[in-house]
VOPAGU-2260 file (C-alpha; in pm, 1 decimal, decimal comma):
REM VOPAGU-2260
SITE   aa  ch    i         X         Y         Z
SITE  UNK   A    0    1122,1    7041,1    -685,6
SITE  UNK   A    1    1163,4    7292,5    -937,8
SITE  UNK   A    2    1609,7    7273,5    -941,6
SITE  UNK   A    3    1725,0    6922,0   -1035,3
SITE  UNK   A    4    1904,0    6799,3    -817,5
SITE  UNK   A    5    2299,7    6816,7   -1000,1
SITE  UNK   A    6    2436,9    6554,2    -818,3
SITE  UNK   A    7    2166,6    6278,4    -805,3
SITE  UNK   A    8    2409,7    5973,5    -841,0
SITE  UNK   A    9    2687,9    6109,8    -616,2
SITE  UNK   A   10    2774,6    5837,7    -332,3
SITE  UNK   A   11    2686,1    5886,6      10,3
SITE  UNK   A   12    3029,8    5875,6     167,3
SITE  UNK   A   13    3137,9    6126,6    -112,4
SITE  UNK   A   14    2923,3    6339,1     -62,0
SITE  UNK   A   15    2997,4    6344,2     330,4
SITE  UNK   A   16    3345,4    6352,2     281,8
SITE  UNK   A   17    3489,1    6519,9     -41,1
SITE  UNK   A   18    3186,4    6795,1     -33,3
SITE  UNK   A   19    3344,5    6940,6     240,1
SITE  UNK   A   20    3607,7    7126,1     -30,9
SITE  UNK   A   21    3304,8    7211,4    -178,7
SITE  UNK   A   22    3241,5    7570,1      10,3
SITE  UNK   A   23    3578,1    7634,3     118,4
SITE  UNK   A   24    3651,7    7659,3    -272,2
SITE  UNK   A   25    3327,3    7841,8    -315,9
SITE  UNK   A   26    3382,4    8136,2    -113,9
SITE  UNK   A   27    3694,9    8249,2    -348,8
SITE  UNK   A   28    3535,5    8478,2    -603,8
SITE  UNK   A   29    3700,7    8548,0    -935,5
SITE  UNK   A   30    3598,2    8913,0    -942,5
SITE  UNK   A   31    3630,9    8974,6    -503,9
SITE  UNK   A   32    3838,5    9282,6    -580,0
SITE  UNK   A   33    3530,6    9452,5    -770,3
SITE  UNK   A   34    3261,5    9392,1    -549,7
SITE  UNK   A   35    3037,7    9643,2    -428,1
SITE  UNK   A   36    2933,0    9419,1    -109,0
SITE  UNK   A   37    3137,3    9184,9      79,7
SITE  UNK   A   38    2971,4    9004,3     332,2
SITE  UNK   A   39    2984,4    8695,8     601,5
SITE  UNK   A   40    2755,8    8387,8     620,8
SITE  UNK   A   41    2826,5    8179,1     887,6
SITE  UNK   A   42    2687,0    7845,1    1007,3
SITE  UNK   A   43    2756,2    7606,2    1306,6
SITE  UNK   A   44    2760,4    7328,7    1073,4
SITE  UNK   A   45    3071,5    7092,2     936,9
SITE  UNK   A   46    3191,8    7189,4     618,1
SITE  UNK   A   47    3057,8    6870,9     452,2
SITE  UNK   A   48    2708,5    6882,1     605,1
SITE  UNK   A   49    2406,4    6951,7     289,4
SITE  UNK   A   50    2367,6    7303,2     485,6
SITE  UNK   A   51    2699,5    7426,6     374,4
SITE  UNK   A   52    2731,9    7226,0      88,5
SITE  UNK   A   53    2418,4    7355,0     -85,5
SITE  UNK   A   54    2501,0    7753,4      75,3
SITE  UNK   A   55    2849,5    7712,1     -65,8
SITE  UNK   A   56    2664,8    7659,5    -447,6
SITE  UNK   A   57    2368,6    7938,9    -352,9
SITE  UNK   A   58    2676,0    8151,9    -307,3
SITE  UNK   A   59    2897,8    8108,0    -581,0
SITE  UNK   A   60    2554,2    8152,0    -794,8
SITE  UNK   A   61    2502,1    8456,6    -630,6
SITE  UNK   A   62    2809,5    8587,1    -717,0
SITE  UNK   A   63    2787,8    8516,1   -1067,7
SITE  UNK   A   64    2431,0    8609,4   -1111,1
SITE  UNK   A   65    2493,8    8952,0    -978,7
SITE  UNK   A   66    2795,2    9013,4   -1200,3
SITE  UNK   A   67    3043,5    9012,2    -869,3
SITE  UNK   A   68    2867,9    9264,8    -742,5
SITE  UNK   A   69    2765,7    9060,0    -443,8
SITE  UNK   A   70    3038,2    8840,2    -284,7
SITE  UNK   A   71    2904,3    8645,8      -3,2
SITE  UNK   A   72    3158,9    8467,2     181,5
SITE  UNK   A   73    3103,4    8151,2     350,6
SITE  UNK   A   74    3206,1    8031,9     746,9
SITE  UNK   A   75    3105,5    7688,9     846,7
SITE  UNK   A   76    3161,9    7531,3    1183,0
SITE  UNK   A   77    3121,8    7801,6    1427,5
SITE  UNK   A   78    3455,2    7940,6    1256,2
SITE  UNK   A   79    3317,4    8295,7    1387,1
SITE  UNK   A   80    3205,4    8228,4    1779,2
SITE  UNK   A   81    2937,8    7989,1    1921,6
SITE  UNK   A   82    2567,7    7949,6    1844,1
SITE  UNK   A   83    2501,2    8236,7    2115,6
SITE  UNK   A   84    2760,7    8470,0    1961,3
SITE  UNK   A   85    2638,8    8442,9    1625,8
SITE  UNK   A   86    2311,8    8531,9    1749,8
SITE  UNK   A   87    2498,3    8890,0    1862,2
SITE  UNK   A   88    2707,0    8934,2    1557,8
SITE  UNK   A   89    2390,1    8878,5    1292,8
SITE  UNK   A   90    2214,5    9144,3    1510,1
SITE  UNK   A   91    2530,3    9402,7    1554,9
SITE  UNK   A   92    2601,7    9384,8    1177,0
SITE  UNK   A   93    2959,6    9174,5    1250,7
SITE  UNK   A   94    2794,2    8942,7    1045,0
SITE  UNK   A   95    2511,9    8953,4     729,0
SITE  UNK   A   96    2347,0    8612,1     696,0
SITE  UNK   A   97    2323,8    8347,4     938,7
SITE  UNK   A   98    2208,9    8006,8     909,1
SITE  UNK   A   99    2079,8    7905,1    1271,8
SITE  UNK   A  100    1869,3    7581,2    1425,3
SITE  UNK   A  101    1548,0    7690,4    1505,6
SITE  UNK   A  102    1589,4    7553,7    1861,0
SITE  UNK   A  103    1875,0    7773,2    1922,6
SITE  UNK   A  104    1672,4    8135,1    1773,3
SITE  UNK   A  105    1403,3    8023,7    1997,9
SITE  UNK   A  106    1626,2    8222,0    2275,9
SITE  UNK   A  107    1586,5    8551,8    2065,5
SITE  UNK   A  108    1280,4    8492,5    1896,3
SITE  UNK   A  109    1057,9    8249,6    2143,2
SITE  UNK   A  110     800,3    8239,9    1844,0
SITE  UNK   A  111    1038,7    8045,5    1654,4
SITE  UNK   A  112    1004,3    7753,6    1871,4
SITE  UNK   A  113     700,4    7608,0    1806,5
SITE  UNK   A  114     819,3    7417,2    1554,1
SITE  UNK   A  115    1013,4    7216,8    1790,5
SITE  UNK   A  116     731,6    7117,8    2012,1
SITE  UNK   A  117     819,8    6780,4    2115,6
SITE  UNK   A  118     620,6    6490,2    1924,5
SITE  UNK   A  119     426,2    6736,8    1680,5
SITE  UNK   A  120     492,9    6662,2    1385,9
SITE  UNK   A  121     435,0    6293,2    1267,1
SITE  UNK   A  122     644,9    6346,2     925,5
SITE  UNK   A  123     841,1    6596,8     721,9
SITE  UNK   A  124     510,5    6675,6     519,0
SITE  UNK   A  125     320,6    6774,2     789,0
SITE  UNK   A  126     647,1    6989,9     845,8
SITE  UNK   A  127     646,0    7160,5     558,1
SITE  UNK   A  128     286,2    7206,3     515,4
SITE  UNK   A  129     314,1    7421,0     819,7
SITE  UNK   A  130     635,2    7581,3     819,4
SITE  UNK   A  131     588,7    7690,3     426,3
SITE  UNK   A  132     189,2    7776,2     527,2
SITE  UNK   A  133      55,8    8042,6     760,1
SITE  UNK   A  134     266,4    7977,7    1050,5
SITE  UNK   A  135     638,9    8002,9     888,5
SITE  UNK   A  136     489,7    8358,0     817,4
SITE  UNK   A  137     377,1    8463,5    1111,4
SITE  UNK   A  138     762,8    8333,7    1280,1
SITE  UNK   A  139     871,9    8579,3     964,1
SITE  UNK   A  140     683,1    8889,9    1158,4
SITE  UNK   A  141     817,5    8801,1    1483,4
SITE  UNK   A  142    1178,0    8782,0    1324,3
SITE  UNK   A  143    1158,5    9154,6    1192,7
SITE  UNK   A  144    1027,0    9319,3    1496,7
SITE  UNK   A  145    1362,5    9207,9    1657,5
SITE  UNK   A  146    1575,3    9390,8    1330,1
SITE  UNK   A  147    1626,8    9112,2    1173,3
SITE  UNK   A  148    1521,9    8945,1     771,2
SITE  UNK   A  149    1397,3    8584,2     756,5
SITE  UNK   A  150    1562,0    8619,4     409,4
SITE  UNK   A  151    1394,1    8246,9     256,7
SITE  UNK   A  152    1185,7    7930,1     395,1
SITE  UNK   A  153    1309,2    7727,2     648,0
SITE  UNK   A  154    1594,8    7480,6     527,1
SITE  UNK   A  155    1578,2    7142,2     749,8
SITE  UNK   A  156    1779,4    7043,0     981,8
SITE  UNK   A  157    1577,6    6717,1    1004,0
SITE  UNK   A  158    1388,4    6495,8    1316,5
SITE  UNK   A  159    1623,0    6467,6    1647,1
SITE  UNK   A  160    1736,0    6180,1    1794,4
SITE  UNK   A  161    1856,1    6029,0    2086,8
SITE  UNK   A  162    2198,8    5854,2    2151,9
SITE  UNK   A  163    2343,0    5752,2    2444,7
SITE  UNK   A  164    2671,8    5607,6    2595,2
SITE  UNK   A  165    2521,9    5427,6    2897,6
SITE  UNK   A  166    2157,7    5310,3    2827,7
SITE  UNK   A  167    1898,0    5204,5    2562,7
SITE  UNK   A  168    1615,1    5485,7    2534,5
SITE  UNK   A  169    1325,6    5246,6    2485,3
SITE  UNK   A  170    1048,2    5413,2    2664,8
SITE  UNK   A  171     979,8    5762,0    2798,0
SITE  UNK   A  172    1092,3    5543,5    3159,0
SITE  UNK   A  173    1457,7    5492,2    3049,4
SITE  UNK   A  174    1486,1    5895,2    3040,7
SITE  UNK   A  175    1446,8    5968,9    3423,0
SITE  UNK   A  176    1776,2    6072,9    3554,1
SITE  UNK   A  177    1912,9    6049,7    3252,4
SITE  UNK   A  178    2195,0    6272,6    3157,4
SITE  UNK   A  179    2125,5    6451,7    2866,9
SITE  UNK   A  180    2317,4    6759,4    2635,3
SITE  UNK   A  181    2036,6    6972,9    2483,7
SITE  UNK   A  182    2107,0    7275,4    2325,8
SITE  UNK   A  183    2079,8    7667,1    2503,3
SITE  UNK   A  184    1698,0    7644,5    2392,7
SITE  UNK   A  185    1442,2    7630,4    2691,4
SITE  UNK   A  186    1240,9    7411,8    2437,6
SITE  UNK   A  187    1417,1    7123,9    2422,8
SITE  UNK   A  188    1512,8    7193,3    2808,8
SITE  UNK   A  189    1132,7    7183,1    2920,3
SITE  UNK   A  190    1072,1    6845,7    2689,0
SITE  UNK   A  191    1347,5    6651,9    2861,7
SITE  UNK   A  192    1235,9    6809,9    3219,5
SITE  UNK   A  193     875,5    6723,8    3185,6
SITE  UNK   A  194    1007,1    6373,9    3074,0
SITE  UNK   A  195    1227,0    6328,3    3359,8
SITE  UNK   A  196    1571,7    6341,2    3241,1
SITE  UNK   A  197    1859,6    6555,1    3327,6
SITE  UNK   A  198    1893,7    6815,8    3055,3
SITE  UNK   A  199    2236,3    6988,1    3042,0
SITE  UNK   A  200    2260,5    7307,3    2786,1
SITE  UNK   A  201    2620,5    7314,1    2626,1
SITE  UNK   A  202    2696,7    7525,2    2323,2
SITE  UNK   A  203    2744,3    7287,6    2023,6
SITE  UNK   A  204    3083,3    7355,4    1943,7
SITE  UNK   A  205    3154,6    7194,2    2337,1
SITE  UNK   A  206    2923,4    6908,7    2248,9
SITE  UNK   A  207    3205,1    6634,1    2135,4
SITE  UNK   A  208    3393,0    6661,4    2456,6
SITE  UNK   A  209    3124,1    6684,8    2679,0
SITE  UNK   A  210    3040,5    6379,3    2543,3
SITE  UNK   A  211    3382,3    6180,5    2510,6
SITE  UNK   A  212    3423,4    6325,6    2894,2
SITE  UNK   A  213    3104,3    6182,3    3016,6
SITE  UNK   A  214    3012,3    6540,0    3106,6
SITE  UNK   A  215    2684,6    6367,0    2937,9
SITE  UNK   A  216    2547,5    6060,7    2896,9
SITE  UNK   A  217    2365,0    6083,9    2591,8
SITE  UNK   A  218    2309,6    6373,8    2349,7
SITE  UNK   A  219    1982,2    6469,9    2060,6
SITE  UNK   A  220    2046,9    6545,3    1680,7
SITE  UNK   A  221    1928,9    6457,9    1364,7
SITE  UNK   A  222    2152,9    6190,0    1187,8
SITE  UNK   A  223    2301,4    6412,0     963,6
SITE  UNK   A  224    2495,4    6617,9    1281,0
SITE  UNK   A  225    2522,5    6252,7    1414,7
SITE  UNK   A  226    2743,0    6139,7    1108,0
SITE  UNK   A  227    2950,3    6463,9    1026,0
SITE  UNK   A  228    3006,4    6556,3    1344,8
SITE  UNK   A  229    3148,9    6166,6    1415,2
SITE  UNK   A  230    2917,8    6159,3    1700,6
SITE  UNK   A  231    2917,9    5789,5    1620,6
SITE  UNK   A  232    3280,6    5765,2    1828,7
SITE  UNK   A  233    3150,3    5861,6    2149,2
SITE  UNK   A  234    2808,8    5730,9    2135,5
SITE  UNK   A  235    2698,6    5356,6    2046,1
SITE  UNK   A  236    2285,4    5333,0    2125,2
SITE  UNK   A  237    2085,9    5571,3    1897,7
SITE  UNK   A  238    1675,5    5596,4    1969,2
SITE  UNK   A  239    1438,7    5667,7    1674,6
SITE  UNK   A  240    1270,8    5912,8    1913,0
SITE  UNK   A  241    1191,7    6166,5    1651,3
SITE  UNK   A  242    1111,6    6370,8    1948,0
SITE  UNK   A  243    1082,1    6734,4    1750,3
SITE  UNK   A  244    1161,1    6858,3    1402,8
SITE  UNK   A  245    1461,4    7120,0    1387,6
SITE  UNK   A  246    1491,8    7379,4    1106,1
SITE  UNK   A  247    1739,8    7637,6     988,0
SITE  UNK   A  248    1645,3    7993,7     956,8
SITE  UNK   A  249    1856,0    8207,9     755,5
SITE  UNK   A  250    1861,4    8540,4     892,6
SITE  UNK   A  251    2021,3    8833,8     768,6
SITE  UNK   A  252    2111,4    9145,0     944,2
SITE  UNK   A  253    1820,8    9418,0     821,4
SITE  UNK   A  254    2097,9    9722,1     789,3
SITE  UNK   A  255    2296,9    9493,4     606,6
SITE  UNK   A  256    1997,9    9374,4     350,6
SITE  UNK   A  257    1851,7    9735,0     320,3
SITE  UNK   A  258    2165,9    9867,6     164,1
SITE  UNK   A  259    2157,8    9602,8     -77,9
SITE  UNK   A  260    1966,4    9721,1    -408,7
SITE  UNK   A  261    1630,8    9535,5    -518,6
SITE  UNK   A  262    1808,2    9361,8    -735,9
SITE  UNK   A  263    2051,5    9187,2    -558,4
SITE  UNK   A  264    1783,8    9092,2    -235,8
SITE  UNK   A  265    1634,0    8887,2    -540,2
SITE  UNK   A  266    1895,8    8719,1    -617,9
SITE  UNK   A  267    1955,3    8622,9    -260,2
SITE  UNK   A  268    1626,1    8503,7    -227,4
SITE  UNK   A  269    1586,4    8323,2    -556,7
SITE  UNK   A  270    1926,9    8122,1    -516,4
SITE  UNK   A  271    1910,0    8008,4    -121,6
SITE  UNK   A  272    1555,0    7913,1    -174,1
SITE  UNK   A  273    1680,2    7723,7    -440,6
SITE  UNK   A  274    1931,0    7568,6    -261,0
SITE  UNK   A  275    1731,6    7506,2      26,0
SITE  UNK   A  276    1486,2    7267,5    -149,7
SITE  UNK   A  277    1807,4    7089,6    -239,0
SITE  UNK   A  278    1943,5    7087,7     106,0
SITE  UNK   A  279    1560,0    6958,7     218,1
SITE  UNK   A  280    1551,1    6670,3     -34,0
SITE  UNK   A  281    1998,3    6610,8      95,3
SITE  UNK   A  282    1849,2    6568,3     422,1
SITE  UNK   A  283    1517,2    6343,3     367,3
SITE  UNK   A  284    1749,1    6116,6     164,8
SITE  UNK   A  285    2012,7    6118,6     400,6
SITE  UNK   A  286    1789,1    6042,1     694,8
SITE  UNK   A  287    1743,6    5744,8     534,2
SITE  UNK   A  288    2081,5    5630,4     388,7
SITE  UNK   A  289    2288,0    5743,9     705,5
SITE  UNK   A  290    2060,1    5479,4     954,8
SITE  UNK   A  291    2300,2    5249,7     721,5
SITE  UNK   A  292    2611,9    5446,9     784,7
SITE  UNK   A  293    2605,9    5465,9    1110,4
SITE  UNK   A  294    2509,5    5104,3    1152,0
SITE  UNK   A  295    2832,6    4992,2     998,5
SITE  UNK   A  296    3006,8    5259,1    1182,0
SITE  UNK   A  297    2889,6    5101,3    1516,4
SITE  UNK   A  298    2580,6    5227,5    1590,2
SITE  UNK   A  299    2274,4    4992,4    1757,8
SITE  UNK   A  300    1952,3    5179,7    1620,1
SITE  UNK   A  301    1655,1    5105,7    1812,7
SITE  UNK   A  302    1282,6    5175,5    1696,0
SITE  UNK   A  303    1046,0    5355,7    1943,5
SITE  UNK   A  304     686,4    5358,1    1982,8
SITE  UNK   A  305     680,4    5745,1    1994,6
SITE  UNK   A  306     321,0    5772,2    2122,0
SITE  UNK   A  307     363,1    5652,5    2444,4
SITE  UNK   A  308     594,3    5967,8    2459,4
SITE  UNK   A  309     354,1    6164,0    2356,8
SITE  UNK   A  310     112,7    6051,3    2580,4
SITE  UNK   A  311     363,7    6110,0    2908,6
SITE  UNK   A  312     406,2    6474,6    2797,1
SITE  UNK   A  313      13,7    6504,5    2786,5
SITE  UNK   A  314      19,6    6365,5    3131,1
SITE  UNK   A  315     214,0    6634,4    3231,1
SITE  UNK   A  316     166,5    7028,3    3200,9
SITE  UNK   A  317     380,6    7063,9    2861,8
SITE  UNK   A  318     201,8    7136,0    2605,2
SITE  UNK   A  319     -61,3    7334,0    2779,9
SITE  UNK   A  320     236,7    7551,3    2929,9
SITE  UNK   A  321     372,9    7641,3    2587,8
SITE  UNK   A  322       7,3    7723,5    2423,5
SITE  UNK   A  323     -22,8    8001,4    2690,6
SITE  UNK   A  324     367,9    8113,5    2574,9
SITE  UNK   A  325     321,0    8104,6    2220,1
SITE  UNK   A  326     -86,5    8236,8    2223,7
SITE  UNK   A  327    -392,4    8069,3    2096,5
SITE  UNK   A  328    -335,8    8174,3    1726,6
SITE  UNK   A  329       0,6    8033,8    1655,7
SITE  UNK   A  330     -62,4    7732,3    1879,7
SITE  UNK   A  331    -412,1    7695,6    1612,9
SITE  UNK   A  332    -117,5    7700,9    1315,2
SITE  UNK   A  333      31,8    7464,7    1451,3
SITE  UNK   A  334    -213,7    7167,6    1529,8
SITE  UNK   A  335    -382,4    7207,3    1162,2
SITE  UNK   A  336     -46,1    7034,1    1064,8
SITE  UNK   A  337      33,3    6847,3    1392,4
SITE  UNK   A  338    -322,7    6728,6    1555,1
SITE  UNK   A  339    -459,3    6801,4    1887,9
SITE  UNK   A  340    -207,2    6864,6    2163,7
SITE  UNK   A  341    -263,1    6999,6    2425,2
């Protein structure tokens, strides 16, 4: 990593906790009044998750790099509409930047979801081997056709797990009927089908009540959501299913990013990809520390075999039915990281 890391010895529960004054602070800008471009970055995320933690510090450096000239202010937790209606607002121009799960832009941008092809990718380097390689830019192409920047590398949102309220998730048998909240992405929809569950699609910000209401049985996220989200209340069996990798795309709104001067674009660039190797190497740590956490939070974590997953999605039509979607090329990208397939 080429940024050290500033807080390496910070504890876990402070960072989850006390971060989250951490971007609320940053967005206030000591020279606001003089700057030539005001804009909004929103995210679905809680204030304390590494996403807006490490945005809220990419900000405030942006600010002072560019002399105030840039003021970027931050909006964590859906403060500005759902998933969906960010989606709208980054592509009207209501708002500039955007963080966004891949799983979710996969409903604009269908490209963008082959990163989340169920059991792909066995680790985060394969990940990032692809996602930084030839395939992250050919989802950059398929971004700007639709008017929109892919303004840095994907940030990660980490592997997705299952929890549940009313079963154990031990094999891909324990999923049939199973009632499941999955995001508005036809991606994570189509795993679950093929795997004979009961997919539901509800819009994140709905996602706690759904759950505490037994709209749902059980829901998917990586452990980071699971902890600062206090998923952990409403759900007591989590499965190391690992069943896709989610990123984060920043996007910004092309109008918005053309009328910025060369200048300041670089700055943009330079300080969230800087910040986003910091949120990557937040998230691989966390994904390890937070199995703790949530353990003594009263969690029961159970290990999975994944492969015999694997193996009932190759039994069905899955993976073959998203290589024709995404095309022979991509879908080549992709299994030089992840293996054979389909």
């Amino acid at each position: 990593m080429d940024h050290k890391d500033s807080r390496p010895n910070l504890p876990r529960r402070a960072m989850l906790t006390t971060a989250a004054a951490l971007p609320l602070v940053a967005v206030l800008s000591r020279r606001g009044d003089a700057a030539e471009f005001t804009y909004k970055f929103a995210t679905g995320q809680d204030p304390s998750h590494p996403v807006n933690v490490r945005a809220g510090e990419a900000l405030a450096r942006i600010r002072d790099a560019s002399g105030g000239r840039l003021d970027l202010k931050l909006f964590p937790a859906n403060q500005l509409g759902s998933d969906t209606d960010l989606i709208s607002q980054v592509r009207n121009g209501g708002v500039e930047f955007l963080n966004i799960a891949t799983s979710i832009l996969n409903t604009l941008v269908p490209a963008v979801g082959i990163v989340s092809i169920g059991f792909a990718f066995p680790d985060d380097e394969a990940v990032w081997q692809a996602v930084d390689g030839d395939l992250g830019q050919y989802i950059a192409g398929q971004i700007a056709k639709l008017g929109l920047v892919s303004v840095t590398n994907l940030w990660a949102n980490g592997f997705r797990q299952v929890t549940s309220s009313t079963r154990d998730i031990l094999a891909p048998a324990d999923l049939r009927g199973f009632k499941l909240r999955v995001p508005p992405a036809p991606i994570l929809t189509s795993l679950f089908q093929a795997l004979g569950a009961s997919p539901t699609p509800i819009n994140f910000n709905e996602l706690y009540s759904a759950l505490q209401t037994k709209v749902v049985e059980g829901q998917e996220n990586p452990l980071a959501i699971i902890a600062t989200t206090k998923l952990y209340e409403v759900q007591k069996s989590l499965s190391t299913t690992g069943h896709v990798w989610d990123g984060y795309q920043i996007l910004g709104n092309r109008r918005a990013w053309e009328k910025l001067p060369p200048d300041l674009r670089e700055i943009v660039q330079r300080e969230l990809a800087r910040s986003g190797k910091d949120q990557r190497a937040d998230i691989a740590r966390l994904s390890v520390s937070l199995r703790q956490d949530l353990t003594a939070k009263g969690m029961v974590f159970h290990d999975v075999d994944r492969a015999p997953f694997r193996d009932a999605l190759r039994a069905t039509s899955y993976y073959k039915d998203w290589q024709a979607k995404f095309g022979d090329q991509p879908w080549a990208m992709l299994e030089k990281s992840s293996g054979r397939l389909a």
